[in-house]
C-alpha positions as CSV (number, residue, x, y, z in Angstrom):
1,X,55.9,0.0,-59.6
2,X,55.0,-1.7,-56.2
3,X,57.0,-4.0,-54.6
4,X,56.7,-5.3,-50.8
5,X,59.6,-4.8,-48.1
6,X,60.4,-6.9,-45.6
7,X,63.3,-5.8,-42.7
8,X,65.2,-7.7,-40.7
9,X,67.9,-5.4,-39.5
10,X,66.2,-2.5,-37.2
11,X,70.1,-1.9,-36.2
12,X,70.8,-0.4,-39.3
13,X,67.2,0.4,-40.7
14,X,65.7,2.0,-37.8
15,X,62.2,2.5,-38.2
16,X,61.6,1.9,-42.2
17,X,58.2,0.1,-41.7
18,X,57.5,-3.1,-43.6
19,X,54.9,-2.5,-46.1
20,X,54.0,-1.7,-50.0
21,X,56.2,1.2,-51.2
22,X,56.3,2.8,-55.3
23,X,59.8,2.1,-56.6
24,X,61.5,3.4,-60.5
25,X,60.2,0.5,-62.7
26,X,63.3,-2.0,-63.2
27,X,65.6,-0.2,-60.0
28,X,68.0,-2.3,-58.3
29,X,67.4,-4.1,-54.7
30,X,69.1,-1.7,-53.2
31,X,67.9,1.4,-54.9
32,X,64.8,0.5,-53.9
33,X,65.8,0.3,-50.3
34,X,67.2,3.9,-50.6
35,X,63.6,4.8,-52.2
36,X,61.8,3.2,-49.8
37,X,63.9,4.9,-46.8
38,X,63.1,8.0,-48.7
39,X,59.6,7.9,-48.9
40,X,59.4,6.8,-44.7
41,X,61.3,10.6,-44.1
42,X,64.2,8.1,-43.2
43,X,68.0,9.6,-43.9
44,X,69.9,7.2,-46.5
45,X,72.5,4.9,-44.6
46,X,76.1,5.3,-45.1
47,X,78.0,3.5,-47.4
48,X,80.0,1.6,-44.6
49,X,76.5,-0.1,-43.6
50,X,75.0,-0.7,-46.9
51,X,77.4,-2.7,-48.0
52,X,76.6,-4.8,-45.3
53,X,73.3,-5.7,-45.7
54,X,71.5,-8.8,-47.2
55,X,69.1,-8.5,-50.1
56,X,66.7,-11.0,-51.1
57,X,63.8,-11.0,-53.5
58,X,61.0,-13.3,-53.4
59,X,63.2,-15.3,-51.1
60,X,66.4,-16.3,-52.9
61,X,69.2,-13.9,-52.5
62,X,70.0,-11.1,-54.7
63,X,73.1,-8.8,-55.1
64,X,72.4,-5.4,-54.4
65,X,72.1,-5.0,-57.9
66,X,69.3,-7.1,-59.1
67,X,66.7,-5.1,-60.4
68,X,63.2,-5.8,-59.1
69,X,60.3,-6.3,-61.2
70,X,56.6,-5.2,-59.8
71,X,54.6,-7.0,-56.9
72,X,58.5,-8.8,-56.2
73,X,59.2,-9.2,-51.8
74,X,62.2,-7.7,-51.2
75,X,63.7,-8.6,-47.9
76,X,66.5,-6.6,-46.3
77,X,68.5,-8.0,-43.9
78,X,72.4,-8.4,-42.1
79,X,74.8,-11.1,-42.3
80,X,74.8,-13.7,-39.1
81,X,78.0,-13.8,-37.6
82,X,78.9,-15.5,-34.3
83,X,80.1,-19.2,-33.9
């Protein structure tokens, strides 16, 4: 299936270009992120980081496993922190 992605974390994503990628049909947010690193020739990220990141499909958030259903926005990005 096709799904849209959205970063907002080059930090931790590096150069995964926004754009329309093929995802499993029902995967997870971020499976899909992992598949869509995949296809880009991008190494996965470590554990320590993906558990970091925000998820959000078709702008309301997600946990990393929602699964995804076809033509869905999924934005990937980190938490704010400061103060």
């Amino acid at each position: 299936m096709t799904i849209r992605l959205k970063t907002v974390c080059p930090e931790f994503l590096g150069q995964l270009p926004d754009g329309e990628y093929e995802v499993a049909e029902g995967c997870a947010a971020a499976q899909a992120l992992t598949a869509c690193m995949e296809q880009a020739g991008l190494a996965s990220l470590p554990e320590a980081q993906r558990t970091k990141l925000l998820y959000m499909r078709n702008g309301r958030h997600v946990k990393p496993s929602e699964p995804l259903c076809a033509g869905d926005r999924l934005t990937v990005l980190r938490p704010l922190t400061g103060g």
